[in-house]
C-alpha positions in Angstrom: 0.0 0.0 0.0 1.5 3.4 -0.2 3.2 5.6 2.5 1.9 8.9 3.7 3.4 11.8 5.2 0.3 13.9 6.6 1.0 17.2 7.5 -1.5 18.9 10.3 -2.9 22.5 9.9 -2.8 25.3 12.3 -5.0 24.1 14.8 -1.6 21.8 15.4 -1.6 17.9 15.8 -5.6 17.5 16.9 -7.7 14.5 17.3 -9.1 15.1 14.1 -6.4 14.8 11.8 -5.6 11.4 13.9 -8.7 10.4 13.0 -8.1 11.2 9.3 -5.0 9.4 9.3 -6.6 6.2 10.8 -8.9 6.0 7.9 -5.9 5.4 5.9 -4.3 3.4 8.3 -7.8 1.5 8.4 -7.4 1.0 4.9 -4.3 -0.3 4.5 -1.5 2.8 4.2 1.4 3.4 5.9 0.7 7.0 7.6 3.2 9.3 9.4 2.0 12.0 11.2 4.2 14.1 12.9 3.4 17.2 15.1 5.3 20.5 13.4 4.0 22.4 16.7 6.0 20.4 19.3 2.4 19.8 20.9 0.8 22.7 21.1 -2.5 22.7 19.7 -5.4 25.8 19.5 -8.8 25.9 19.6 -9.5 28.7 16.6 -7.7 29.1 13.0 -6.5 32.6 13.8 -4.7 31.5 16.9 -3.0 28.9 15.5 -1.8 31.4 12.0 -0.7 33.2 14.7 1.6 30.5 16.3 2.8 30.2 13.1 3.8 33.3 12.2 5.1 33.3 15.9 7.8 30.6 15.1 7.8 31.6 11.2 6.8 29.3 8.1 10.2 28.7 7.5 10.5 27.1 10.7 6.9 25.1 9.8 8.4 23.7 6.5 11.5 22.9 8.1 10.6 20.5 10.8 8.0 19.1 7.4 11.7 18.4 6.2 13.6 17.0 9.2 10.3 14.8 9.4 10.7 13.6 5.7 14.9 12.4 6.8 14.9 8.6 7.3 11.6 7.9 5.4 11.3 6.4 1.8 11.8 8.8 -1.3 8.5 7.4 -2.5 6.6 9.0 -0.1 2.8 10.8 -0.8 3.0 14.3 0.9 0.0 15.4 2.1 -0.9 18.4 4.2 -4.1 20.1 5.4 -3.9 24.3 5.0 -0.6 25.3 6.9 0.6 21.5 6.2 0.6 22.1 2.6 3.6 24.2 2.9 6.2 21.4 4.1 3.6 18.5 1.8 4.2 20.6 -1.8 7.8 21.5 -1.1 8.4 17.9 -0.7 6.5 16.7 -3.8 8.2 19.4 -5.7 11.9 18.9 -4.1 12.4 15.5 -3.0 13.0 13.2 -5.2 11.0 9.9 -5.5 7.6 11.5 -4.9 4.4 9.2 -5.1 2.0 12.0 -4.9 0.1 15.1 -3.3 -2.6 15.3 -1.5 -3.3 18.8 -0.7 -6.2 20.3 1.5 -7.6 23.6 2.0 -4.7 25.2 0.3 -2.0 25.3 -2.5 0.9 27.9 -3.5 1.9 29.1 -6.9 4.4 26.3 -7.9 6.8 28.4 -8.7 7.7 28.7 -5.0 9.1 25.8 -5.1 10.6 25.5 -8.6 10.5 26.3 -12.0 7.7 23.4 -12.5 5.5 20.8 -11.3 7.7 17.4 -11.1 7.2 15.2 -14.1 4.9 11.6 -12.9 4.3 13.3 -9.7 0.4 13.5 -9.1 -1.8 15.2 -7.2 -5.0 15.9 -5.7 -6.5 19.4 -4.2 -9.4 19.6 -2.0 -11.3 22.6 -1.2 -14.5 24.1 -0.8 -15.7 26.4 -3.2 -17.0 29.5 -1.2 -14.2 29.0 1.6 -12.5 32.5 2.1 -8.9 31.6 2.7 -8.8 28.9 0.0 -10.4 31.2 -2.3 -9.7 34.7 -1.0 -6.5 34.4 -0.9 -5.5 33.0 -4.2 -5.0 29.2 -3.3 -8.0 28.1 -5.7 -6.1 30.2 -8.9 -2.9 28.7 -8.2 -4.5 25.2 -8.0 -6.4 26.0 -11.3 -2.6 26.3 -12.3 -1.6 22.9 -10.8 -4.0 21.1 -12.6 -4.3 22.7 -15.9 -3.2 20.6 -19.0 -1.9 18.1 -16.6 -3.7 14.4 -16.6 -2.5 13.3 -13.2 -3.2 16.2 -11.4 -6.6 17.3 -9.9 -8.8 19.4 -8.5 -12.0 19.0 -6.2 -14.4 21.5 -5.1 -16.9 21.0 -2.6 -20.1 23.0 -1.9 -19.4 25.2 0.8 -17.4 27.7 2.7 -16.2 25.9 5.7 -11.7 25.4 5.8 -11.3 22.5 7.5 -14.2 20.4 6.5 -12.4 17.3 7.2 -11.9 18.0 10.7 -14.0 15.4 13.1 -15.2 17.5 16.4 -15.3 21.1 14.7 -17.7 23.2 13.5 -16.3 23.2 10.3 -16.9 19.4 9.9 -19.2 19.0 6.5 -19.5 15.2 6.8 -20.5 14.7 3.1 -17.8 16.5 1.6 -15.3 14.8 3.8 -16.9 11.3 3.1 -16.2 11.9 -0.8 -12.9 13.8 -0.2 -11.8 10.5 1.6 -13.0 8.3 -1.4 -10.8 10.0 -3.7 -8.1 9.9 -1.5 -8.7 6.7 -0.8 -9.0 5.5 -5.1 -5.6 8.1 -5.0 -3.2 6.0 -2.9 -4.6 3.0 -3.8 -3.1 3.8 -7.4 -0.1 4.4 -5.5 -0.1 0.9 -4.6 4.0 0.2 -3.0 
C-alpha cells in the first residue's frame, strides 16, 4: 500500500487529523504524522496562524523536512492548509515522490521551482465559497496545478467551511469529507508500493 506523510494545519496535531489518518491506516496505508507544533494545539484558525507566524513558516516547513529524513523517497505528501507548505515542497523537491494530496490550500508552484515534477500526481481539496482557500489566491494557483496536466486534480466541494475534514469542529461538512476521503482513498490505492 502506499506511504503517507500527513501534514496537520494550524489548529496543530488534533484529534481530528488522527482520525483522518486512521482511515488510511484502516485502509491499508502506511501513515506518518508528525506534530510541526512540538504539541501545542489551539482551539481557533486565527490562533494557531498566529503561532505560526510566531515561530515563522520557515521554521513550519523545516521541521515538514527534518520529518521527511529517514523515510522512503516514494513518499505521498499530504498536508491540510498550513501542512501544505512542508507537503508541496516535498512533492516538488524531494526526489521519488508518489503524490500530493493537498487540502484547503495550495501555493503558486513556482515557490518551489521552475515546474510541477514530471509523474508526480496530485489531488487538491477545497470548498468552493471558503475564504482563505479562495480569498487568498489558493483556488487560482491550483487552477494552475492542474491545468493541461492528466495526473493532477482538483476537487471543489459545496461550501465555505476550511477545514471540512476536521471530526469535532464546526467546520466538519461530513458529506464533503466522506467523498474527499474516497478520492483519496482511489488516489493512494493507485499508488499501490
Amino acid at each position: 500500500m502506499a506511504e503517507v506523510l500527513l501534514f496537520h494545519h494550524a489548529l496543530g496535531l488534533t484529534a481530528g487529523v488522527e482520525a483522518f489518518a486512521d482511515g488510511l491506516r484502516r485502509a491499508g496505508h502506511t501513515v506518518h504524522v508528525p506534530d510541526l507544533y512540538e504539541g501545542r494545539t489551539f482551539g481557533d484558525l486565527e490562533t494557531g496562524a498566529g503561532h505560526a507566524r510566531e515561530i515563522g513558516f520557515e521554521t513550519v516547513v523545516a521541521r515538514g523536512e527534518k520529518a521527511a529524513e529517514g523515510l522512503p523517497a516514494e513518499l505521498v505528501y499530504a498536508g491540510f492548509s498550513l501542512g501544505v507548505l512542508p507537503a508541496q515542497k516535498l512533492a516538488q523537491t524531494r526526489p521519488g515522490a508518489a503524490g500530493a494530496l493537498l487540502f484547503g490550500a495550495c501555493v503558486p508552484v513556482a515557490a518551489f521551482g521552475a515546474a510541477w515534477p514530471e509523474g508526480v500526481p496530485a489531488q487538491v481539496h477545497g470548498m468552493d465559497a471558503d475564504p482563505y482557500f479562495v480569498g487568498d489566491g489558493d483556488l487560482s494557483a491550483a487552477r494552475e496545478l492542474v491545468a493541461g496536466a492528466g495526473d493532477r486534480e482538483l476537487f471543489l466541494y459545496p461550501g465555505a467551511a476550511h477545514l471540512f475534514t476536521e471530526r469535532g469542529t464546526p467546520d466538519f461538512v461530513p458529506e464533503a469529507a466522506g467523498l474527499c476521503a474516497e478520492r483519496v482513498l482511489c488516489f493512494l490505492d493507485a499508488r499501490k508500493g
